[in-house]
C-alpha positions as CSV (number, residue, x, y, z in Angstrom):
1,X,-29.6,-7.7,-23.5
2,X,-29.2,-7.3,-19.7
3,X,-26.6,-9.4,-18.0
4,X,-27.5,-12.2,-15.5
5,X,-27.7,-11.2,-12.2
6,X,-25.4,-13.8,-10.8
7,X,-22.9,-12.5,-13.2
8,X,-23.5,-8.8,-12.4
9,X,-22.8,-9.7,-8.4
10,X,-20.4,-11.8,-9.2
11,X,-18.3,-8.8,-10.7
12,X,-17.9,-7.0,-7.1
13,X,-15.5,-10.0,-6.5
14,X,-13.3,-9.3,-9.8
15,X,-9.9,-9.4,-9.1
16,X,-9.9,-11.2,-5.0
17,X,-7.7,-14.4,-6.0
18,X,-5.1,-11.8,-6.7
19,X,-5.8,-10.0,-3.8
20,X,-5.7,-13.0,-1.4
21,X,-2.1,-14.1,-2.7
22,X,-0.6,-10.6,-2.5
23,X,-2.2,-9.4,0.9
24,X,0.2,-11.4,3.2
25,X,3.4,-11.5,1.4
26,X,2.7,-7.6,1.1
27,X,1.9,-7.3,5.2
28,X,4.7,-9.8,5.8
29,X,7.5,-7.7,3.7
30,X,6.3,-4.4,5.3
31,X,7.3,-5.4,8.8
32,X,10.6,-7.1,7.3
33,X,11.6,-4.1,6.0
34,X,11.1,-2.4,9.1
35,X,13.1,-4.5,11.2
36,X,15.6,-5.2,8.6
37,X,16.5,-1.2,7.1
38,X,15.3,0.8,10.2
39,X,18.3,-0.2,12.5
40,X,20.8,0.2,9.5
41,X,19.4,4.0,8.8
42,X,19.7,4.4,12.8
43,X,23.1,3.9,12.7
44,X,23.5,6.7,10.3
45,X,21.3,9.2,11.9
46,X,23.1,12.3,12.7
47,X,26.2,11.4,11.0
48,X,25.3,11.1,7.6
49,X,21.5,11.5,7.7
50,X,19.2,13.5,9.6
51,X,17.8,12.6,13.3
52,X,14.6,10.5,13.4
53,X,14.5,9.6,9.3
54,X,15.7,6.6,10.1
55,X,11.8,5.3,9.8
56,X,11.0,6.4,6.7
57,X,14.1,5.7,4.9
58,X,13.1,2.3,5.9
59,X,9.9,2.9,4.6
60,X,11.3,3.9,1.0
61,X,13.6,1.1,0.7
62,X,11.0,-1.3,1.9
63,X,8.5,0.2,-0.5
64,X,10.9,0.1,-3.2
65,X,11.5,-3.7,-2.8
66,X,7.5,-4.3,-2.5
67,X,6.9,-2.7,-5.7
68,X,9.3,-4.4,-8.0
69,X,9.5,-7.7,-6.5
70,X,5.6,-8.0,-5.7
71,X,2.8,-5.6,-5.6
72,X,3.4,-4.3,-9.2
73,X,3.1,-7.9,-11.3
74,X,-0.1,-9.1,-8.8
75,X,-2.0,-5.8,-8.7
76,X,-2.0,-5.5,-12.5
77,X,-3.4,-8.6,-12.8
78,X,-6.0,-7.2,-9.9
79,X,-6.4,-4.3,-12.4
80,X,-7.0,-6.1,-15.4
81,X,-9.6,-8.1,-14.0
82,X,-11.8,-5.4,-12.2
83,X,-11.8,-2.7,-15.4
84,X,-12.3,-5.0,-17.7
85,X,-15.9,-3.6,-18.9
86,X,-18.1,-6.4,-20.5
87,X,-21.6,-7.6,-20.7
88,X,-21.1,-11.1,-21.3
89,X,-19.0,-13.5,-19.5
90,X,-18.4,-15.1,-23.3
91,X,-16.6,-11.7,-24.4
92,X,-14.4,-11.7,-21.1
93,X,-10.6,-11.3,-22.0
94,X,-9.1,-12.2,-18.6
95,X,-10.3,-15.4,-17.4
96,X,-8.6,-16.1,-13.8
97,X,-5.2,-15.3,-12.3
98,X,-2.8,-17.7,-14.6
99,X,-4.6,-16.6,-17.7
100,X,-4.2,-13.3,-17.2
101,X,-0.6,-13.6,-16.3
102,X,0.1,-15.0,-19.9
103,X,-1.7,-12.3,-21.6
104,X,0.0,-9.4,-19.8
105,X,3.5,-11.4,-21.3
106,X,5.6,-8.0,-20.4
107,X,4.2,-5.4,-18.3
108,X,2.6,-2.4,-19.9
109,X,3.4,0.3,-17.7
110,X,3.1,1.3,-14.0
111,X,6.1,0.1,-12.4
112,X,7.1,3.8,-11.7
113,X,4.1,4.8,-10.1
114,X,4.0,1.5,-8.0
115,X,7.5,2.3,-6.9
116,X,5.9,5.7,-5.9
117,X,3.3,4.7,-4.2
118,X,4.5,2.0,-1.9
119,X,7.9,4.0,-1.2
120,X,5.6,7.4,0.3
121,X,2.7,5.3,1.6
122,X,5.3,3.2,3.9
123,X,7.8,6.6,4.3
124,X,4.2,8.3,5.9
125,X,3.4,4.9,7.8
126,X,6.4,4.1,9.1
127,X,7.6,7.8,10.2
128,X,3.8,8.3,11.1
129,X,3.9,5.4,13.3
130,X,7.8,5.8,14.8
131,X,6.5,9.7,15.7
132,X,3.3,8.9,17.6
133,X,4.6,6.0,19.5
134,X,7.0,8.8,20.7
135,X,4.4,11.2,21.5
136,X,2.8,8.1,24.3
137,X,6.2,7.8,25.6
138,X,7.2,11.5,25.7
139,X,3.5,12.6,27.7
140,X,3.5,8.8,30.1
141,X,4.4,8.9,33.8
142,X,7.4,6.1,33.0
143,X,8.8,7.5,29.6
144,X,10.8,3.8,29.8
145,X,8.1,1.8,30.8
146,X,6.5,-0.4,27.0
147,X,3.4,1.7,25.6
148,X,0.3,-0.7,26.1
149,X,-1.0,-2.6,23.3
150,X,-3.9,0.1,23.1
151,X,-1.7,3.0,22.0
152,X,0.1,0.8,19.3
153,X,-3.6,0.2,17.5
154,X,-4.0,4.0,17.8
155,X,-0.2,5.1,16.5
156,X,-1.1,2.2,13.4
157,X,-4.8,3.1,13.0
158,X,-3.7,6.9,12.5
159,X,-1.2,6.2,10.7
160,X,-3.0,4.6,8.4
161,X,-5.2,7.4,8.5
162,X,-2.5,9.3,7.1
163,X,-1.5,7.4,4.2
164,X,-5.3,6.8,3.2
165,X,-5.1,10.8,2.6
166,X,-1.3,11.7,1.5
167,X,-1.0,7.9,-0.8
168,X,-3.8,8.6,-2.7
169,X,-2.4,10.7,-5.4
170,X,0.0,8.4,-6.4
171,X,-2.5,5.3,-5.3
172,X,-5.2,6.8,-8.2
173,X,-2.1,7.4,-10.7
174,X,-0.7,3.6,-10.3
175,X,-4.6,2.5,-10.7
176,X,-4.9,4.5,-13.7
177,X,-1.3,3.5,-15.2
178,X,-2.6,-0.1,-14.9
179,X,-5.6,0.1,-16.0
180,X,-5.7,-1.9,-19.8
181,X,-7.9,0.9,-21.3
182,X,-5.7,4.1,-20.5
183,X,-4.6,6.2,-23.1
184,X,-1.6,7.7,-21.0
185,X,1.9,7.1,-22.8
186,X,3.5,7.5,-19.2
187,X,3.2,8.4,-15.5
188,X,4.2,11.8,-16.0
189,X,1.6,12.2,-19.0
190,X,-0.8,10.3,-16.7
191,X,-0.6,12.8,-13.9
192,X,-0.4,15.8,-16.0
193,X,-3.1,14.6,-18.0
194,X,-5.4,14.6,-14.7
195,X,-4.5,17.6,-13.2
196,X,-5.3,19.4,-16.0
197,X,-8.8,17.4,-17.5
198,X,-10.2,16.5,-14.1
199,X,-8.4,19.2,-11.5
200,X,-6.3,18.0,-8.5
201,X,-9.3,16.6,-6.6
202,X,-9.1,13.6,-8.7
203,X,-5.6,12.6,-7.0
204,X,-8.0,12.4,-4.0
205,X,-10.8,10.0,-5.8
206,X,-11.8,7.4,-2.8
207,X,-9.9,8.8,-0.3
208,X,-12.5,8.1,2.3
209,X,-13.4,4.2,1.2
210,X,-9.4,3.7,1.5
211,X,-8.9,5.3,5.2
212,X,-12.3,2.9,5.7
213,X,-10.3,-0.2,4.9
214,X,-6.8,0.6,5.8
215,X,-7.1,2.4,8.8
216,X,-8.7,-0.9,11.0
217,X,-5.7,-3.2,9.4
218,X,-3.1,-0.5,10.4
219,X,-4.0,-0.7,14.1
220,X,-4.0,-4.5,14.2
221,X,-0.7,-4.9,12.3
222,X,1.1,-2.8,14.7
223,X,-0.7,-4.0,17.6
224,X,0.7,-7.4,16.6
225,X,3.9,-6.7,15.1
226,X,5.1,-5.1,18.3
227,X,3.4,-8.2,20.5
228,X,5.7,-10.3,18.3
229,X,8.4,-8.6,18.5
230,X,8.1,-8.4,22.6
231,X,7.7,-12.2,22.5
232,X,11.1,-12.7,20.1
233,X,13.0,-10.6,22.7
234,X,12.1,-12.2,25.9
235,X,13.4,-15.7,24.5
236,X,16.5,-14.2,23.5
C-alpha cells in the first residue's frame, strides 16, 4: 500500500528539530574556539610548533571539543531519524527528538569518526581562512590597513569550499557509522569496507550538495565574526 503523500513530504524534514538545536551552539563554539586556542598556539609558534599552524591547531582542538561535547549525541539522533526506512508512520521507531534520545540509551558507535571529522573540517577552515585573509593583506596597497567586509565573505566562502571537498571522506564515514542499519563493527572496518566495495569515490558521495550549503554560511560567519570582533575591540 502506497504511503500518504503528506507523510512521504513530510519525510524531507526528518531529523530538523535536531538540526535547529545543534546549528548555533555548533556555529557559536566554532568561533569560541578560535578566539580562545588560536592566540595560545601563537604563542608557541616557532618555538615549539611550526610558523602559521597556530590556526589549525585551533581548529583541531576546537573540533575535538565539538565532537564530544555536542555534534556527536545531536547528529545521531539527526541520523536515526532520516535513515530510518518505513512505509507507515505506525511502524516508525524514532518518534521525535526526546524519544529518540532514550532509545539510543548509550551511543552505538561514531564518536571516532565525529572527532575526525570536525577536528580536519575546522583544521582546513580555520587554516584555509587564516591563509587567504593573508593573501588580501599581502597583495593591498596598505598591508596594515583592516581587509573590507567583502574579502572576509570570500576567505569564509572558499574556505568552506574547501572543507565541502577535503571533509567529505570523513563527513560520509561519520554518516555511515551512525547510521542504525550499518553492519560495520568499527570506523576502520567502515572505511575499509568502502574503499574496497564501492571505490574511493564514495568518500566523495554529495560533495557538491555540501559546498552548496556550507559555502554561503562560511562567508557570512566570517563576515560577521570579524565585524564582531571589530566592534569588541573598539569598546575596549
Amino acid at each position: 500500500m502506497l504511503s500518504k503523500p503528506g507523510f512521504r513530504h513530510a519525510a524531507f524534514y526528518r531529523g530538523t528539530l535536531p538540526v535547529l538545536c545543534i546549528v548555533g551552539p555548533r556555529i557559536s563554539l566554532q568561533y569560541m574556539g578560535l578566539a580562545f586556542y588560536k592566540p595560545i598556539f601563537e604563542k608557541l609558534e616557532g618555538k615549539l610548533i611550526p610558523a602559521h599552524s597556530s590556526a589549525g591547531l585551533a581548529g583541531i582542538c576546537t573540533g575535538i571539543t565539538q565532537a564530544v561535547t555536542l555534534v556527536t549525541p545531536l547528529e545521531m539522533i539527526k541520523v536515526r531519524q532520516q535513515t530510518e526506512m518505513v512505509q507507515n508512520q505506525k511502524d516508525r521507531k524514532y518518534h521525535g527528538l526526546i524519544n529518540t534520545a532514550s532509545i539510543i540509551v548509550r551511543q552505538e558507535g561514531g564518536l571516532l569518526a565525529t572527532v575526525a571529522r570536525q577536528s580536519w573540517g575546522l583544521l582546513v577552515k580555520f587554516s584555509a581562512y587564516v591563509e587567504l585573509k593573508a593573501m588580501f593583506q599581502r597583495t593591498s596597497d596598505s598591508p596594515d590597513a583592516p581587509l573590507q567586509p567583502w574579502q572576509h565573505m570570500f576567505s569564509g566562502g572558499m574556505a568552506n569550499v574547501l572543507v565541502g571537498v577535503l571533509n567529505s571522506p570523513p563527513d560520509v564515514v561519520k554518516t555511515r557509522m551512525q547510521d542504525a542499519e550499518r553492519t560495520y563493527k568499527s570506523t576502520w572496518d567502515c572505511i575499509k569496507t568502502m574503499a574496497k566495495q564501492e571505490g574511493l569515490t564514495s568518500f566523495f558521495r554529495g560533495s557538491w550538495l555540501r559546498i552548496i550549503r556550507i559555502a554561503p554560511g562560511g562567508a557570512i560567519q566570517f563576515a560577521v565574526y570579524e565585524q564582531l570582533l571589530i566592534l569588541l575591540n573598539s569598546k575596549k
